[in-house]
Each structure stands twice: as structure tokens, then as C-alpha cells.
KETIDREN-150374 format. One record per atom (N, C-alpha, C): y, z, x; residue in one letter. Coordinates in steps of 0.001 Angstrom, whole numbers, padded with zeros to 6 digits, always signed. Each point is the difference from the previous one (the first is absolute). Example, Ala and Ser with C-alpha at 12.3 -4.5 7.8 and 13.67 -1.06 7.14 Angstrom:
2
-005690+007800+013190A +001190+000000-000890A +001200+000000+000900A +001050-000720-000350S +001190+000060+000820S +001090+000730-000770S 
***
This chain:
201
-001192+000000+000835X +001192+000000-000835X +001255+000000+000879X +000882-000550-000540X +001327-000370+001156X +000382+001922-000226X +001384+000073+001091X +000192+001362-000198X +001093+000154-000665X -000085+001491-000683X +000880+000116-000994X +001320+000999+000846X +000882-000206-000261X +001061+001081+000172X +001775-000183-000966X +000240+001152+000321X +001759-000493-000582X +000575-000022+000796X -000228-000410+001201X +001165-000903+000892X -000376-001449-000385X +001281-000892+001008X +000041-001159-000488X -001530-000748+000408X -000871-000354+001125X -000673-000089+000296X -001269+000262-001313X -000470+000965-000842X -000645-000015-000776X +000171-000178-001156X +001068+000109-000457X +000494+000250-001281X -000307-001089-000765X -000069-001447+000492X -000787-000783-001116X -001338+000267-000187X -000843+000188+001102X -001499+000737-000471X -000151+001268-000703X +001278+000648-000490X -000304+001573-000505X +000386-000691-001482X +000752-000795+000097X +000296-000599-001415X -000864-000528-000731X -000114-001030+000788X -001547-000398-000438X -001482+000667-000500X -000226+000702+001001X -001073+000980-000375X +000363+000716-001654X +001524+000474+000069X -000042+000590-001096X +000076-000693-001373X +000357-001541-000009X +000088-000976-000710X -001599-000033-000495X -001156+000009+000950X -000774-000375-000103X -001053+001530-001158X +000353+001003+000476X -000184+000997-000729X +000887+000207-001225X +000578-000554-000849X +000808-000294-000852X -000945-000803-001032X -000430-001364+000638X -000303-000721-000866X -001553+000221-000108X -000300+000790+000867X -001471+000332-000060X -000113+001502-001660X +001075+000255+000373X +000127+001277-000972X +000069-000609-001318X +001130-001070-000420X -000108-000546-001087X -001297-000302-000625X -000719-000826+001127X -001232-000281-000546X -001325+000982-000225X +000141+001142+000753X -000456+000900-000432X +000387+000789-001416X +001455+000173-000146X +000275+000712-001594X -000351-001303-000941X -000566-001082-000381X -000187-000489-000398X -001967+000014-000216X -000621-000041+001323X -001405+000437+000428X -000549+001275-001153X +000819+000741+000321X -000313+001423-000441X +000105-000195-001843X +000564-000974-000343X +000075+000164-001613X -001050-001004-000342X -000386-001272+000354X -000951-001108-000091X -001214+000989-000022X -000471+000510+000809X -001351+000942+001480X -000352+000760-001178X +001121+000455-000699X -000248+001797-000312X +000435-000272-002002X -000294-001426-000482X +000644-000019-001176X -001097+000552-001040X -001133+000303+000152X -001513+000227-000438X -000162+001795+000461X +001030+000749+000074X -000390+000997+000005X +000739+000760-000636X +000369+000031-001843X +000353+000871-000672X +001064+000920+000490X +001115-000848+000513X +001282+000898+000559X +000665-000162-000668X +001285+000892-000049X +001141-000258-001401X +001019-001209-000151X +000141-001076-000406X +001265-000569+000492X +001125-000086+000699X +000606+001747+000357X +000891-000264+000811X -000287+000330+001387X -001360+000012+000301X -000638-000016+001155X +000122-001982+000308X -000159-000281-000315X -000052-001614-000050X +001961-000566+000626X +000628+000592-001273X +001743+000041-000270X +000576+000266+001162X -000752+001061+000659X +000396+000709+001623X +000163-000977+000914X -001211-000657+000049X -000690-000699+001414X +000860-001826+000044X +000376-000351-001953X +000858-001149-000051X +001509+000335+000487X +000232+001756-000187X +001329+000379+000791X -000204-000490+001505X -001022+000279+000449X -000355+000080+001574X +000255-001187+000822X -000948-000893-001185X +000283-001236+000776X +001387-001033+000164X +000628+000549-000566X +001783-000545-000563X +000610+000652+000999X -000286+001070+000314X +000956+000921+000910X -000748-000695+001334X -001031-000515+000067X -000690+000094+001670X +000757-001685+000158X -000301-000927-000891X +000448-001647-000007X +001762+000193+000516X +000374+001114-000628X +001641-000126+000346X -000003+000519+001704X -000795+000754+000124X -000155+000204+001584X -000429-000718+000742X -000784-001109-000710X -000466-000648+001263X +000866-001063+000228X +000993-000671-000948X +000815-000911-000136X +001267-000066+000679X +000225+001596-000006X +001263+000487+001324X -000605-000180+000842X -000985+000412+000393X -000620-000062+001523X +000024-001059+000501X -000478-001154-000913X -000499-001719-000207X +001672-000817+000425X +000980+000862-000548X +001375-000634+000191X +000346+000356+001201X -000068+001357+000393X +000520+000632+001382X -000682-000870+001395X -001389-000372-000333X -000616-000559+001121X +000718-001444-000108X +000217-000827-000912X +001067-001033-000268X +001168-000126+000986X +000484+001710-000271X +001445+000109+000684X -000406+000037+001515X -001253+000475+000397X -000321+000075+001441X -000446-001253+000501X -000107-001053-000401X -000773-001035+000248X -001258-000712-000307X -000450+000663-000939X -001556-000257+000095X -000246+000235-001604X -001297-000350-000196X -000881+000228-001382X -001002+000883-000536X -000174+000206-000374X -001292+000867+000044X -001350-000486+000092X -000432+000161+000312X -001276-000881+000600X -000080-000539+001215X +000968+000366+000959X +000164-000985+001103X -000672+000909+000981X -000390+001242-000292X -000118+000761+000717X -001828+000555-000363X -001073+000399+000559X -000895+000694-000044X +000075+001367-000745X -000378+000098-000479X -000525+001694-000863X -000987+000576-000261X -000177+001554+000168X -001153+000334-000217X -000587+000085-001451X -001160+000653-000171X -000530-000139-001303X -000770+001612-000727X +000892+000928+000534X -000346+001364-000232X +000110+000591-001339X +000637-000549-000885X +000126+000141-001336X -001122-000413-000836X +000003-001151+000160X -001316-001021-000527X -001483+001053+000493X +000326+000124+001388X -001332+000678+000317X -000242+001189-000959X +000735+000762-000371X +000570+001383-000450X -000350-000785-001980X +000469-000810-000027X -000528-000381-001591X -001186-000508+000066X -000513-000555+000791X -001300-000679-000098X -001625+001624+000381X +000899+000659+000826X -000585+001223-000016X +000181+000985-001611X +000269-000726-000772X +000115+001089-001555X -000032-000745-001129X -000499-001122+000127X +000119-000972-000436X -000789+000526-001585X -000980+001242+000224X -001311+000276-001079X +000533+001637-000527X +001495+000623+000160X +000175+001167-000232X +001158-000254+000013X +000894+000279-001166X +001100+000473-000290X +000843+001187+000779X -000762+001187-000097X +000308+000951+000473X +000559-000620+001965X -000991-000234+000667X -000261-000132+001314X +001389-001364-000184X +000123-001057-000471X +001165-000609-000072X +000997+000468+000098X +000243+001121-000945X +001434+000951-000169X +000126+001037+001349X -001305+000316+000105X +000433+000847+001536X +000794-000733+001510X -001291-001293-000246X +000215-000731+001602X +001395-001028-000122X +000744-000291-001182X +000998-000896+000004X +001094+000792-000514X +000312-000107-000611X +001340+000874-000623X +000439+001451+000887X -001333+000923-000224X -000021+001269+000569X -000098+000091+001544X -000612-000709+000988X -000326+000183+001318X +000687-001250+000475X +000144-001601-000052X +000611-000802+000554X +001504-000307-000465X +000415+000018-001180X +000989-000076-000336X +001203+001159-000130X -000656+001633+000380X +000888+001066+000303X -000264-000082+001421X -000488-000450+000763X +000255-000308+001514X +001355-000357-000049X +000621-001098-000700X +001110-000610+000201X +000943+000876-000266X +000138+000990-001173X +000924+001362+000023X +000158+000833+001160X -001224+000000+000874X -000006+000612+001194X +001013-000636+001188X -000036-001216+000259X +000636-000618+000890X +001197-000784-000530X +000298-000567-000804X +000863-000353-000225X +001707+000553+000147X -000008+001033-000108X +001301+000886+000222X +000625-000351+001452X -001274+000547+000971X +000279-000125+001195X +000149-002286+000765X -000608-000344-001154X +000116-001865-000082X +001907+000250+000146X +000184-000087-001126X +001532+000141-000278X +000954+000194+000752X -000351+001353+000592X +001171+000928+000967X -000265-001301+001317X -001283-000371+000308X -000199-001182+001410X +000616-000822-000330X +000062-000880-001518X +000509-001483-000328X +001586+000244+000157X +000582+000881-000680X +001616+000900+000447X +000464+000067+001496X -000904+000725+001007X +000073+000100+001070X +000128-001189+000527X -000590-001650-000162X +000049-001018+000190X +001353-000970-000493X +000498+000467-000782X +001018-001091-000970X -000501-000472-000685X -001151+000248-000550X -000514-000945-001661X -000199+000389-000922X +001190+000285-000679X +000328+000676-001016X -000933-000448-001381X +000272-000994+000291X -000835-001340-001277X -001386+000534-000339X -000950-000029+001522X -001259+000733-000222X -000345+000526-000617X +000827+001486+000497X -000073+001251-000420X +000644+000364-001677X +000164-000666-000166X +000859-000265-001512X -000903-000289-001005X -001144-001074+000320X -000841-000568-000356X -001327+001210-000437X -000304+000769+001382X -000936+001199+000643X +000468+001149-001458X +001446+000227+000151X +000374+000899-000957X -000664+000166-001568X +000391-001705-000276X -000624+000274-001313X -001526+000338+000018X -000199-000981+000519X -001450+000062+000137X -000490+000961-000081X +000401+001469+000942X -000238+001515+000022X -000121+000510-001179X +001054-000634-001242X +000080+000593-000723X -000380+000204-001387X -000596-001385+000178X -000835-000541-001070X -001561+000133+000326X +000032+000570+001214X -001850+000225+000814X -000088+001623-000555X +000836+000410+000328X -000088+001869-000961X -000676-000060-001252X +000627-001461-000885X -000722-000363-001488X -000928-000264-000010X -000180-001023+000836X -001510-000022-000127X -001391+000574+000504X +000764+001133+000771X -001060+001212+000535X -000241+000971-000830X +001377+000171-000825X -000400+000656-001373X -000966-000474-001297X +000083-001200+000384X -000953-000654-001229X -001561+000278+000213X +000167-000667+001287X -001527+000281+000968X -000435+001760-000477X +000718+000734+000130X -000749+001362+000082X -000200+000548-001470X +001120-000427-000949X -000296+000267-001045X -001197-000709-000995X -000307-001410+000276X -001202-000716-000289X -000856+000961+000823X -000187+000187+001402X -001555+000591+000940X -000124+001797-001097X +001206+000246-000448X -000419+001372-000532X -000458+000230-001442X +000710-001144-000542X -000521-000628-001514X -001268-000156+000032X -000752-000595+001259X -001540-000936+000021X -000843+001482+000127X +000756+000676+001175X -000904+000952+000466X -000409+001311-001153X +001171-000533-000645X -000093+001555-001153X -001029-000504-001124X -000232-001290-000221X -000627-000703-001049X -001513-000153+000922X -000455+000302+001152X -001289-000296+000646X -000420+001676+000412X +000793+000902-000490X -000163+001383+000832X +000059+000506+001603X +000869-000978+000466X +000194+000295+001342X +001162+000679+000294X -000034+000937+000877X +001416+000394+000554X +000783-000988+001011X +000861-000272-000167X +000735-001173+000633X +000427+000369+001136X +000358+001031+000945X +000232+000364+000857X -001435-000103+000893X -001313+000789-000731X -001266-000065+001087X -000367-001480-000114X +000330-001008-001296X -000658-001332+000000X +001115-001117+000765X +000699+000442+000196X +001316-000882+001136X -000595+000098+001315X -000511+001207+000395X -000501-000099+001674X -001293-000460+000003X -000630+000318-001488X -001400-000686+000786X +000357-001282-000150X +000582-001012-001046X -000044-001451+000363X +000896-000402+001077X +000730+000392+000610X +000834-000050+001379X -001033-000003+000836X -000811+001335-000115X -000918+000311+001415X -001182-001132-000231X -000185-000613-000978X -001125-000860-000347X +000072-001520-000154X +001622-000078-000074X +000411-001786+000101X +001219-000525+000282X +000852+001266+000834X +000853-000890+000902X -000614+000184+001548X +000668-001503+000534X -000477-000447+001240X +000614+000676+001160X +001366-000036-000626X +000946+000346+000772X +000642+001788+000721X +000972-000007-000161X +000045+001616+000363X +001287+000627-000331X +000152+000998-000727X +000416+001090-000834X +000663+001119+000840X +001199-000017+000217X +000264+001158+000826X +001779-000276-000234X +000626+001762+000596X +000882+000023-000678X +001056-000594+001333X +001348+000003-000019X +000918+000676-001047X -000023-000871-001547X +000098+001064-000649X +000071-001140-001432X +001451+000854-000921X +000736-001370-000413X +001129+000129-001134X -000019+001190-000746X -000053+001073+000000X -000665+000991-001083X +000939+000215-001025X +001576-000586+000471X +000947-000101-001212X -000104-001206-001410X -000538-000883+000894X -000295-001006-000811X -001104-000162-000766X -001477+000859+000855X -000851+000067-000627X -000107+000942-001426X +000900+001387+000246X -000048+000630-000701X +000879-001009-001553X +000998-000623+000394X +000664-000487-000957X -001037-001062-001076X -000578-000242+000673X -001400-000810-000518X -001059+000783-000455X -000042+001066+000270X -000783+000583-000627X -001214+000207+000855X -000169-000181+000885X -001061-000234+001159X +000333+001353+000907X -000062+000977-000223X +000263+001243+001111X -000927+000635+000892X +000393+000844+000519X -000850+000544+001233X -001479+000102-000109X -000328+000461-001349X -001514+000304-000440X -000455-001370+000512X +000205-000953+000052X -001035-001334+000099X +000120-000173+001255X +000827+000671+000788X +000023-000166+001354X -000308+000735+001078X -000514+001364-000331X -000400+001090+000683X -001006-000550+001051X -000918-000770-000479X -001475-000084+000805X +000586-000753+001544X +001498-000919+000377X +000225-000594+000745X +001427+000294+000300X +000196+001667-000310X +001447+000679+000540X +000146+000180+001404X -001360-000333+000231X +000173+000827+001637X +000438-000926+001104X 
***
């Protein structure tokens, strides 16, 4: 993968990358209502995820313009495929969907993003970071959706959602879980410390 940074030197590959996780997301809040339309959920479980994908298309379209403003397209560049892996890994569980995408890959981005910003600032690219902003802020929403569907499912299957979050983490992400994590943002989402204890250290 080319390298990412917010100096000038990376900054079209950090764009990109995030362009590319944008439109991967769309097609995932879209995945998740097709995947999951056969399992007796309420309508505005459905209503949520058509919010999701409206809010993720408008993100990827800034991103899609900004790389415009940098020179380039989207697609011009290589990307990885860690999302896909991450849906294609939950592809047969609802629950394990809501943990490994919304809850574990997509509050990653609450985690880092703040500190994205203050670098794209530190650089002169205001534009970026402008872009990053919303994005932040509309990713809080949809981490709230994520947890309130995983606690809806879990309360309707008899699971405690806090012990059934680490075992499908510890059982089907690839990747790795460790802090510092947003805890202002998470909490604002509804996602607080309890789900995060097992990887405080």
C-alpha cells in the first residue's frame, strides 16, 4: 500500500485510503439490510442503516472531490480490503457483523481521527480536515446505531452484550484491539468502558 501521512508527501494516499473506506462503508450499510432482511427485525432497524448509507455516499463524494482537488481519482491508487475481509468474515451472523464493523472497525476511526485533524491543521489543509470533521461526526451516529441494534439482537437471543462483544472480537477479528480509544466519543455513542475493559491495558 502506498504510504499514508498528513504531510504533503502522503496526503493523497491518506485520502485515498479514506475515500476508499467510505465507499466500502456505503456498501456495507446497504449489505447489512439486503444480508439481514429475513430476520424479523423492526423496520427502523432497516430506516437506520438507509440513514447510514446517505451519510457514508456524502463522505465518500467529499473525499472523491478532494482527491480531484489533489490531482488524482479514486481508483488510481491500490487499496486494501480489510473491511470486506471483516464482512465476508460475518457474512452468517448479524450479531458478529455489528461487533466487527460498526463496533470494532468503524470506532477505530473515532479513535484516530482527532489526532488526523490536529496533523492535517499542522500541515495547511484545512480542506481535509474539514472533510475528517464531519465525518467524525456523523461516525458517533453510526456507532450508536451499531450498538443499539448489537444490544437489541443480544437482548432478543439472551446474551449479555458486553461478554458476547469479546467473544466475537476474540473469535473473528483478524486484526488487533488495543487502546488509546476516544472514550468521549465512545461514550457519546453509547459504546463505554464496559465493552472495553478486556483491552484497557
Amino acid at each position: 500500500m502506498p504510504k499514508r501521512s498528513t504531510g504533503p508527501k502522503g496526503r493523497v494516499a491518506l485520502v485515498h485510503a479514506l475515500a476508499h473506506i467510505e465507499l466500502n462503508a456505503v456498501d456495507l450499510a446497504w449489505d447489512i439490510i439486503a444480508r439481514f432482511a429475513g430476520a424479523d427485525l423492526p423496520r427502523k432497524f432497516f430506516g437506520d442503516w438507509v440513514d447510514v448509507a446517505e451519510e457514508e455516499a456524502e463522505h465518500y463524494r467529499d473525499l472523491a472531490q478532494r482527491l480531484t482537488g489533489l490531482g488524482i481519482s479514486y481508483g488510481d491508487l491500490p487499496a486494501h480490503d480489510g473491511l470486506w475481509e471483516a464482512a465476508t468474515l460475518t457474512a452468517d451472523d448479524l450479531l458478529a457483523r455489528l461487533a466487527l464493523i460498526p463496533m470494532t472497525l468503524e470506532a477505530r476511526g473515532l479513535d484516530t481521527t482527532p489526532m488526523t485533524c490536529v496533523k492535517l491543521r499542522g500541515n495547511n489543509d484545512e480542506a481535509t480536515a474539514l472533510i475528517l470533521d464531519r465525518i467524525y461526526t456523523d461516525e458517533i451516529k453510526h456507532l450508536e446505531i451499531g450498538v443499539r441494534w448489537f444490544e437489541f439482537e443480544c437482548a432478543r437471543q439472551g446474551h449479555s452484550p458486553h461478554t458476547h462483544y469479546k467473544a466475537l472480537v476474540d473469535a473473528r477479528f483478524t486484526g488487533t484491539l488495543k487502546p488509546p480509544f476516544n472514550m468521549e466519543a465512545r461514550n457519546m455513542a453509547r459504546m463505554g468502558q464496559v465493552y472495553l475493559i478486556p483491552w484497557m491495558h
